[in-house]
C-alpha positions in Angstrom: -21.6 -11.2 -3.5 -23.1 -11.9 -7.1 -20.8 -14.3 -7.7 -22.5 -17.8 -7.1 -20.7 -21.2 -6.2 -19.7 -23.2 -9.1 -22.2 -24.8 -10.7 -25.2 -22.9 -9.4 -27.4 -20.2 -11.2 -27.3 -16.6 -9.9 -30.5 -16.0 -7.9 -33.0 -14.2 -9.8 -33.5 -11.5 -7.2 -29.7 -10.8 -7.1 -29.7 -10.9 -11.1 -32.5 -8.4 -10.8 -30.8 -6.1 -8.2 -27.2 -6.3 -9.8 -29.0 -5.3 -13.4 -30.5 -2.3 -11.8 -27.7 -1.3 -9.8 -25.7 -1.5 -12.9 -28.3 0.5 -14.9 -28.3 3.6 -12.1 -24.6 3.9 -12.9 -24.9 4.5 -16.5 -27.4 6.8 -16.4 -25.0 8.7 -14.2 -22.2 8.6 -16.4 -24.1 8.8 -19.5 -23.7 12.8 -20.2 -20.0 11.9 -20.1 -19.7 9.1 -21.9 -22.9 8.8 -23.8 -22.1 6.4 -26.7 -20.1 3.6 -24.6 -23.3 4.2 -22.2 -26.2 4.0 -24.0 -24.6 0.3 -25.9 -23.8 -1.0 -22.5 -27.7 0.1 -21.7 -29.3 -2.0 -24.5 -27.0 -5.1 -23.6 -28.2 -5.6 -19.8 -31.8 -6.3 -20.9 -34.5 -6.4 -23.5 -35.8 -2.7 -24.0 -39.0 -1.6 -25.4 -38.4 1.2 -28.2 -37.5 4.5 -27.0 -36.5 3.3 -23.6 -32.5 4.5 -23.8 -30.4 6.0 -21.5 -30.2 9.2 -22.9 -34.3 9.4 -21.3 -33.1 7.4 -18.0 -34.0 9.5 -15.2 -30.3 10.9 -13.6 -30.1 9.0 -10.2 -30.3 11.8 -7.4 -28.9 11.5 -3.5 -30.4 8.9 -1.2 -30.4 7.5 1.9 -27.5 5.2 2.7 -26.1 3.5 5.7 -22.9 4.5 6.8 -22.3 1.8 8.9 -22.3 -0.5 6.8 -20.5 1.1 4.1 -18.0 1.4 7.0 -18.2 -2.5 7.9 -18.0 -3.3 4.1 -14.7 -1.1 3.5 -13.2 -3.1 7.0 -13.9 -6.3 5.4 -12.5 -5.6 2.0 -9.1 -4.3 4.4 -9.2 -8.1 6.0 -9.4 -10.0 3.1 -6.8 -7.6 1.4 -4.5 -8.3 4.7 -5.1 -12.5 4.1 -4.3 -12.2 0.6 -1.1 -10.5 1.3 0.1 -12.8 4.0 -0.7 -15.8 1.1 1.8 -13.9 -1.8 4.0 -13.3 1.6 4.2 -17.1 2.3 3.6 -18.2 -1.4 0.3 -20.3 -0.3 -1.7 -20.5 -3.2 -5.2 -19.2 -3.4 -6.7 -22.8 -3.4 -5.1 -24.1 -0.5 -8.0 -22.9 2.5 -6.8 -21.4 5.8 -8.1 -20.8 9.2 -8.6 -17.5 10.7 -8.4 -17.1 14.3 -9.8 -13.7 15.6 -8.7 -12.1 19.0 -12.0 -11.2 20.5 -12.7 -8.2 20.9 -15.5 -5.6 21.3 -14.6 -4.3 17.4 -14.1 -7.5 16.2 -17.7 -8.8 17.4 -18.9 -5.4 16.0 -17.5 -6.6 12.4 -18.7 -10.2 12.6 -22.0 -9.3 13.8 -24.2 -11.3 11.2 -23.4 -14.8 9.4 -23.2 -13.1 6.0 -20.1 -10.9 7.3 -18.6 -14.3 8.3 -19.4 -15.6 4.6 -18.0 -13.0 3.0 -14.7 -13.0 4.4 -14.9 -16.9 4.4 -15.4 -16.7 0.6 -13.0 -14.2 -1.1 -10.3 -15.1 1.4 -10.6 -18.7 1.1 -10.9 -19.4 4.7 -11.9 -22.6 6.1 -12.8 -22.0 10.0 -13.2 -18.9 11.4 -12.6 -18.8 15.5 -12.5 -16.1 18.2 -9.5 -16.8 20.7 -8.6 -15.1 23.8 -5.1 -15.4 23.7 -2.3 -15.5 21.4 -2.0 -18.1 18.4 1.8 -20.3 18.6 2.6 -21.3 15.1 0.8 -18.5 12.9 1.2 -15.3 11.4 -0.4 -12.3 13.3 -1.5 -9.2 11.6 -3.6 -5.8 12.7 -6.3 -4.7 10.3 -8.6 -2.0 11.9 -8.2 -2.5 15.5 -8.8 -6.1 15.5 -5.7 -8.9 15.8 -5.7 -11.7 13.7 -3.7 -15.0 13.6 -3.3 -17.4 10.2 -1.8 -20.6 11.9 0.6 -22.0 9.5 1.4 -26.0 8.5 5.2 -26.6 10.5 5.7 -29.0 7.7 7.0 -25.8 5.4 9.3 -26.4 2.4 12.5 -24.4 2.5 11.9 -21.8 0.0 8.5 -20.8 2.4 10.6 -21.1 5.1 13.4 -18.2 3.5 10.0 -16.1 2.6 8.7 -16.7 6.6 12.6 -15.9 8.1 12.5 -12.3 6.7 9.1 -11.5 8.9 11.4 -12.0 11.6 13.4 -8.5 10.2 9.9 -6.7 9.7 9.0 -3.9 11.6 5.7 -4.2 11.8 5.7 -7.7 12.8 8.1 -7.5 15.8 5.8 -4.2 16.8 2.7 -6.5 16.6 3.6 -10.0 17.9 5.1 -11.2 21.1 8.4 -13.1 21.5 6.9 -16.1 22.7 5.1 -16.4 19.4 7.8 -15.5 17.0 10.5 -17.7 19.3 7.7 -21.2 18.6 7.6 -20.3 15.0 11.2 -19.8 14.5 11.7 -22.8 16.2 10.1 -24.8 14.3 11.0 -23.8 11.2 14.6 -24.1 12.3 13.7 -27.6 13.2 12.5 -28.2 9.7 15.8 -26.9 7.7 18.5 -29.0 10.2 16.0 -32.2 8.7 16.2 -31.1 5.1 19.8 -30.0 5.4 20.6 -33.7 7.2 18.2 -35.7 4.2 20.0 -33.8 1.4 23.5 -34.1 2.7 24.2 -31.3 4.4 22.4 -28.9 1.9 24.4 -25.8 2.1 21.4 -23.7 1.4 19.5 -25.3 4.5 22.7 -24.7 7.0 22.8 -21.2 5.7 19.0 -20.9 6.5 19.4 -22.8 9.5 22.1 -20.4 10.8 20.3 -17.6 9.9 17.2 -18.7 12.1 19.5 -19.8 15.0 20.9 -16.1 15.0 17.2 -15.0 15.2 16.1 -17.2 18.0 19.2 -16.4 19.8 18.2 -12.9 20.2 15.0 -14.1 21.4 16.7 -16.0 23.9 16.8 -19.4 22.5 19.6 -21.8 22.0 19.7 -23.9 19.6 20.6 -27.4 19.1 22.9 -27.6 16.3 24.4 -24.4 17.7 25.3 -22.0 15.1 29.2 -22.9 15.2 28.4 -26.4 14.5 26.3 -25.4 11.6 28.8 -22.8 10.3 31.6 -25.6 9.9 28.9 -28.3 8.5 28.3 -25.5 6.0 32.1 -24.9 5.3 33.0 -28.5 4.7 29.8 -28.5 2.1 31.0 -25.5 0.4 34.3 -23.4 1.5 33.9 -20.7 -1.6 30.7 -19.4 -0.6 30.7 -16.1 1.7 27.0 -16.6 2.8 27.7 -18.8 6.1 30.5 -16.1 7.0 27.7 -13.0 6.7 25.2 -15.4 9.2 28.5 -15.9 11.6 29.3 -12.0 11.7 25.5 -11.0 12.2 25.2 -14.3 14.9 28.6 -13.0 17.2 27.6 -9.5 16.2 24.4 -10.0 18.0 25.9 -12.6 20.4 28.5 -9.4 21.8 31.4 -11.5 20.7 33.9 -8.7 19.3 36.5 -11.0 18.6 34.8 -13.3 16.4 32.8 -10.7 14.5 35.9 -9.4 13.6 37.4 -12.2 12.3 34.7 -12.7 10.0 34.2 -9.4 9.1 37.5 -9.5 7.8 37.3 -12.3 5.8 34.8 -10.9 4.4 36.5 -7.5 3.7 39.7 -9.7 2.4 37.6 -11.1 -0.4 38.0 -9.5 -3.9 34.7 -8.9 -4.2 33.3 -5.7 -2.4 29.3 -6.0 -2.0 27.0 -3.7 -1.1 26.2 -5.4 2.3 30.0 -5.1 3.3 29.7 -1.7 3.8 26.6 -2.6 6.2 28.7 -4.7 8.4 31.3 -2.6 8.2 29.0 0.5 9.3 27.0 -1.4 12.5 30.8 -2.6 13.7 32.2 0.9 13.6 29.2 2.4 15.3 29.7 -0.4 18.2 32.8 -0.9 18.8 34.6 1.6 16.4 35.0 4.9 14.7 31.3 6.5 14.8 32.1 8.9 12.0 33.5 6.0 9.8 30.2 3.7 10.7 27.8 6.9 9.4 30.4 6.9 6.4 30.3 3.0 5.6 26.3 3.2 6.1 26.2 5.8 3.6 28.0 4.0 1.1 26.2 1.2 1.6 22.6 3.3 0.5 24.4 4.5 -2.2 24.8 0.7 -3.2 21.1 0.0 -2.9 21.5 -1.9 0.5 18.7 -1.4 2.8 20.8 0.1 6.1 17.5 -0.6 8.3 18.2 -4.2 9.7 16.2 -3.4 13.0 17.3 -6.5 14.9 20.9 -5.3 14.2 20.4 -2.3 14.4 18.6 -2.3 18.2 21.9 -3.9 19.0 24.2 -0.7 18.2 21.2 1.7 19.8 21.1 -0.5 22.8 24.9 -0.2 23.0 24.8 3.9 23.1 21.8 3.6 25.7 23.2 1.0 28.1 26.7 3.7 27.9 24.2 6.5 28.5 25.5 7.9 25.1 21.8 9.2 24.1 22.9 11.8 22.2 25.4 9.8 19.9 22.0 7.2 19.6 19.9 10.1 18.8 22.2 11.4 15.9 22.7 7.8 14.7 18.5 7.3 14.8 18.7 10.6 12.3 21.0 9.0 10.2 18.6 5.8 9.7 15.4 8.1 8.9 17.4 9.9 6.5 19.0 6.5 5.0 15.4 4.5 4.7 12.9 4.7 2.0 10.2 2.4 3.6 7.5 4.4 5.8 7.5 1.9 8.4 10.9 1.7 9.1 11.2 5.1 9.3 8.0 5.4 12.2 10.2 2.7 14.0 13.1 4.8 14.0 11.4 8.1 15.2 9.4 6.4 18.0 12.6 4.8 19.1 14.3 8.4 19.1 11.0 9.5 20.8 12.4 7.0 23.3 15.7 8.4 23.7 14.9 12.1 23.9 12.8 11.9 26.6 15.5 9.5 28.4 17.8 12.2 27.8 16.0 15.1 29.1 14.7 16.2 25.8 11.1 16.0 26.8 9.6 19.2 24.3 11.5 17.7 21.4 10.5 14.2 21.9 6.5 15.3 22.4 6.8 17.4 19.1 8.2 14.3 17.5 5.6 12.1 18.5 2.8 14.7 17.5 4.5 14.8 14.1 4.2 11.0 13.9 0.4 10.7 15.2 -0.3 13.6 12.5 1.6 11.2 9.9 -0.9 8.2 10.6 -3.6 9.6 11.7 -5.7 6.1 11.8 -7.0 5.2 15.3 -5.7 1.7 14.7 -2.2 3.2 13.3 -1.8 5.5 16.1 -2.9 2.7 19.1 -0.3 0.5 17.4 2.5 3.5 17.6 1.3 4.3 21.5 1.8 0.2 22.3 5.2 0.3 20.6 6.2 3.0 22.7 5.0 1.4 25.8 6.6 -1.7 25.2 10.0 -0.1 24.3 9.6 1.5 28.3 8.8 -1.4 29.6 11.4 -3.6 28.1 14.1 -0.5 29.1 13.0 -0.7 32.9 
């Protein structure tokens, strides 16, 4: 941490150590880049005659601590993690957060000095840092290592951070990592938040769409909500009848809801529109493989790859594979799981899908196939934290199944 706080000097025993640190690596790289080296040698300090580079003595092996080389590279992962849940959520770098820490034997390891604590308090902007023995409401959760970590967010969130927060609700690694309860408080108040903007801007379409969105979300987490989403999807039509957004939200919502009839009858409104998008074909595919032609759904969902439509929208998704389980149809779920590796480009999607076909072979007998599979997926992350993560996945898929 040479860096110091604005408007102090840089201590002169860190100036010293950074200087000489800095002068061990050009000496190193000197035979291959002896010009660039040797300037850069005579701009760090003042030199008497003769003393250049080219004469440094070439730094040889020494002792080092692994540990802490380890601790370091664990740190840098954690404030990499915040910063990505910031450009996630579009909160700025300025604005400071709080970090709540699940406590744990490796997360006390981590934090085991006051300077660990200041460096992650510094390059992550982080306000507080607390340990917690339970899980956080109204904050983002994340694994790095094998430690959890929770970022409470403000409920007061503008609508466009609200959109950005919605589609953690659709990703993998979220749903794997954070319990219902947690993602049912969040949702809720966020949904909470757009039915106000939507009712101070006169029905804002955008905000019903949103709103609707959310309320299909929170119904699968078992949640009604108040608008429910019927009421929302006419305020929305009255706002704005040439718009095909609201229509999408009601065919996912009574999609999700096991409400055939009225999926239908926005699904084909949706196919009666001249226009043919991409996500069509998406709706299209996930309503054949329920309650339709399987080989037609494997058709739509391939067209619908073709048109650069991500095919992997797990909460819909878990809805057709639940529908093949609950029928005993494991087979039919296993060759539609094949069909979603083979369709997805993302890496985690595609370890959801196999440890979800892990599931289903050993359900269906297939106990050799579904042990390779998960060897195959252990080998593929071979991180302790990575593979812990896919072991609890698995667990909770069997638990929720019983």
């Amino acid at each position: 941490m040479i860096k110091p706080e604005a408007g102090t000097g840089i201590a002169p025993i860190v100036k010293e150590e950074s200087i000489a640190y800095f002068e061990e690596i050009l000496s190193a790289l000197h035979p291959y880049l002896p010009f660039i080296t040797e300037e850069l040698w005579h701009q760090l300090r003042s030199r008497k005659e003769g003393a250049d580079c080219t004469v440094s003595p070439y730094p040889g092996p020494a002792a080092y601590d692994e540990t802490t080389l380890k601790t370091i590279s664990a740190l840098q992962d954690l404030i990499r993690s915040i910063r990505e849940i910031r450009n996630k959520n579009g909160i700025a770098m300025k604005e400071e957060l709080a970090l709540k820490i699940f406590d744990s034997e490796e997360g006390r390891a981590l934090f085991s000095t006051e300077s660990q604590m200041k460096f992650v308090s510094k390059f992550g902007n982080i306000s507080d840092i607390e340990w917690v023995q339970s899980e956080v409401s109204q904050a983002v959760s994340f694994i790095c290592g094998a430690t959890k970590y929770f970022i409470p967010l403000n409920k007061e969130i503008d609508i466009n951070t609200s959109r950005r927060l919605r589609t953690s609700f659709n990703n993998p690694l979220v749903l794997a990592t954070t319990s219902q309860e947690v993602l049912a408080d969040f949702g809720n108040s966020i949904f909470g938040n757009l039915i106000a903007d939507s009712q101070k801007h006169n029905n804002d379409y955008d905000s019903l769409v949103e709103a609707g969105s959310l309320s299909f979300y929170l119904k699968s987490l078992g949640i009604e909500t108040s608008p429910d989403f019927e009421e929302i999807k006419n305020q929305a039509i009255l706002r704005s009848k040439n718009r095909i957004d609201i229509y999408e939200n009601a065919f996912s919502f009574y999609f999700a809801s096991g409400n055939q009839e009225k999926a239908l009858e926005n699904l084909n409104y949706l196919n009666n529109l001249e226009v043919k998008l991409s996500e069509f074909y998406f709706y299209n595919g996930i309503y054949e493989a329920r309650w339709g032609d399987f080989e037609k759904a494997k058709e739509e969902l391939r067209l619908a790859k073709e048109n650069n439509y991500n095919v992997s929208n797990l909460g819909l998704q878990q809805i057709v594979l639940n529908e093949f389980g609950l029928k005993g149809e494991f087979n039919k779920q296993i060759e539609y799981l094949d069909l979603l590796i083979e369709l997805t480009s993302d890496p985690n999607e595609e370890a959801v899908w196999k440890m979800i076909k892990i599931d289903s072979l050993m359900r269906s007998g297939q106990t050799q196939e579904g042990e390779n599979l998960l060897k195959e997926l252990l080998a593929q992350y071979p991180k302790e934290a990575d593979q812990k993560m896919i072991l609890e996945f698995l667990k909770s898929i069997c638990i929720s199944k019983q």
